[in-house]
N, C-alpha and C positions, 0 to 999 in steps of 0.2 A: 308600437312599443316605445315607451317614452326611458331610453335610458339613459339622459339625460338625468333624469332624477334621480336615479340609482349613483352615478357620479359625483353627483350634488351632497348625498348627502352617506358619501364613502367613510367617515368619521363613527358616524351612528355604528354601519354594520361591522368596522374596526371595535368598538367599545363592545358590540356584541359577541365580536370573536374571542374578545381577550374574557369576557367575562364567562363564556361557556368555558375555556378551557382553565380557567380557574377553578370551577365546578368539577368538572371532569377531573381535574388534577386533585382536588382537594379530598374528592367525595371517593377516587381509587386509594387514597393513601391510607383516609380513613376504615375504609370499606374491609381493606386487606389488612390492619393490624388489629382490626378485631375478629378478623374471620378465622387467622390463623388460630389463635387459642380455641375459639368455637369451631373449628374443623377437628382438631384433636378432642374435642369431649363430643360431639355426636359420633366421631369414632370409635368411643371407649364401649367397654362391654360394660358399664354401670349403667342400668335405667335410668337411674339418678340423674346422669351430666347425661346422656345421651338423648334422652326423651326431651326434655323442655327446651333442646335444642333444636332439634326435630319437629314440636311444635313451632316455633318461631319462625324456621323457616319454611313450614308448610303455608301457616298463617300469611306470611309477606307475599311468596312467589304466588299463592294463592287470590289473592287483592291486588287490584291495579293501582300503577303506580300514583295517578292520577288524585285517587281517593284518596291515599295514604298523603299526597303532600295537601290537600283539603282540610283532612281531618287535623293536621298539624298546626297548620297556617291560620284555619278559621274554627276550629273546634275545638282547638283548645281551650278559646278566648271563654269561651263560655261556662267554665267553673270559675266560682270566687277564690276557689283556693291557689288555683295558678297566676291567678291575675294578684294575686296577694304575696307572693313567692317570690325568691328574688331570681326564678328563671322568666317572668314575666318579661323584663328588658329585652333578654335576647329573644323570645318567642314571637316578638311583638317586627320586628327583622326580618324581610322578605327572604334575605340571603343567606342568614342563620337556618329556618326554617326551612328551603329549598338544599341547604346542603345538608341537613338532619334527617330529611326526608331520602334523599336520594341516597347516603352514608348508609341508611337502615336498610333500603331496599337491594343495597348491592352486597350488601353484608349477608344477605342470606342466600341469594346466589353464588358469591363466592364459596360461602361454607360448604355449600354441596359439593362446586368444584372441588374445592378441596379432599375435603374429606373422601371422595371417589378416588382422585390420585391418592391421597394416603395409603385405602384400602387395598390397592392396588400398586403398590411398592414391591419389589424381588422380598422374599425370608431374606436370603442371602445377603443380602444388604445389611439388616437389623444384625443379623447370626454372625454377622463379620463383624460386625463394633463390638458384640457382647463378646466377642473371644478376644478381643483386644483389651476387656477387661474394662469399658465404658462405661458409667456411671449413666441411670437414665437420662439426668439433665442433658449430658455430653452426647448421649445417642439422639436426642431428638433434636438439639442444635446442628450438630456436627452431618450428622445422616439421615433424618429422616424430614426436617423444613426444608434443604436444599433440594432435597431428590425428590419432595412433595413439589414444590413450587416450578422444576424442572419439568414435572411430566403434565404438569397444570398449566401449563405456560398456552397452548394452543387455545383450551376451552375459553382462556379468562384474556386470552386476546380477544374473544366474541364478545365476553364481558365488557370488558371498555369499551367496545365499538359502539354497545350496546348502550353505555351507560353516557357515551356521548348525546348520541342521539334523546336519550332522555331528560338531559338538560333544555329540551326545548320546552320540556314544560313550565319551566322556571319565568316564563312570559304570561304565564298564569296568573301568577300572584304578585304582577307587577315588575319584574325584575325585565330589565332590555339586555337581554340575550340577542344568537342572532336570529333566532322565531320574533323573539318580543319587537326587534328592530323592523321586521317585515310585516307586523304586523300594526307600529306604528304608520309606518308608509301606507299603507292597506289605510288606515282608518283616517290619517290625515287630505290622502289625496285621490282615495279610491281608485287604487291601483291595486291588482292584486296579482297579477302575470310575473311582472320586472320584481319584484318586492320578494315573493316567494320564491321563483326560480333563483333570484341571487342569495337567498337561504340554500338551498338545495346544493348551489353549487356550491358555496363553502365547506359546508358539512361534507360532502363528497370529495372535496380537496382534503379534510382534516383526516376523515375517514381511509385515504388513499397515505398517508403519512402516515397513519397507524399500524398499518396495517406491513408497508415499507419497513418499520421500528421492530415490528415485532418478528416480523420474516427473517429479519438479522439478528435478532434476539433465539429463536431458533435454532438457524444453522449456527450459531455461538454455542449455546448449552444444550441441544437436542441432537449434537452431533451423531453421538457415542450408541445415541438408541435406535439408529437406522441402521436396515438391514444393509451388510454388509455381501458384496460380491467378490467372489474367489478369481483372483484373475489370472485364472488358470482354465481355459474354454475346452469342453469337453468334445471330443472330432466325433465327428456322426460317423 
């Protein structure tokens, strides 16, 4: 085991760490400000907004992510009308493309999240704003994105965990992530033990910090909805 070279070249898999969680960062923030409005119309009782949402995200979660950043990255290219377009520039951008890909695919997982917590909000909650006389805007600001996002908080921790890890594909299309950095190592000096396992163990570092973040995040806002004990013991 030459770790030696994993030392050697601690730069490479720093550029790769900072560039996944650039991804990861970019592609949740993305992810979640579109999901939210798309949570709220596959919620609605209109076929209208609810169906072609519905579609969308059956379509994504249904295709691998793999394809989806292929068909972006390399299958674009091949109409003249895109390559004639002035999204051509940006398509042509490993990083653009890698975080358009991944923004698309987390965006339709999140919507489901979502929209499950929505579904699944108290009446009582809503039936409380309307007697205070809430305007829809005010209800859905006010009471129903906080209390959605609170009880969505566990699933869409899996999410990100999820969506970390899917950054590794992003070594795919050229981009030195920390897979692409191991897999440099890999092809330059035919190593492939030292190379990978120092992937593995990153991602399970970043992964263990996530998951630390959200644990706190949690017992922050999920307080209120654990079952509570009477501390009052009843004698046998």
């Amino acid at each position: 085991m030459n770790w030696d070279l994993i030392a050697a070249h601690w730069l490479l898999f720093a550029h790769g760490v900072a560039l996944s969680l650039a991804l990861t960062a970019g592609t949740a923030v993305l992810g979640l400000l579109m999901s939210v409005p798309l949570a709220f119309a596959r919620h609605s009782t209109r076929r209208l907004c609810s169906q072609p949402v519905a579609a969308f995200t059956f379509v994504v979660r249904g295709t691998p992510c793999l394809v989806q950043l292929y068909l972006v990255y390399y299958g674009l290219s091949q109409f003249e009308a895109v390559r004639n377009s002035w999204l051509w520039p940006w398509l042509t951008n490993a990083s653009f493309c890698a975080l358009l890909t991944f923004a698309i695919n987390t965006t339709a997982y999140t919507t489901e999240i979502l929209s499950g917590a929505l579904a699944h909000l108290p009446p009582g909650e809503i039936e409380a704003g309307q007697s205070f006389g809430m305007s829809r805007w005010t209800l859905v600001r006010r009471i129903q994105v906080p209390a959605m996002l609170r009880r969505a908080l566990p699933q869409y921790a899996n999410e990100i965990i999820m969506l970390l890890h899917m950054t590794s594909l992003a070594g795919l299309v050229t981009l030195l992530d920390i897979t692409g950095a191991a897999r440099f190592i890999n092809a330059e000096f035919y190593l492939a033990f030292e190379p990978f396992i120092t992937a593995g163990a990153l991602y399970l570092a970043i992964t263990l910090v996530l998951v630390r973040c959200f644990g706190a995040a949690e017992n922050r806002w999920l307080a209120h909805l654990r079952p509570r004990h009477s501390p009052i013991q009843m004698r046998s």
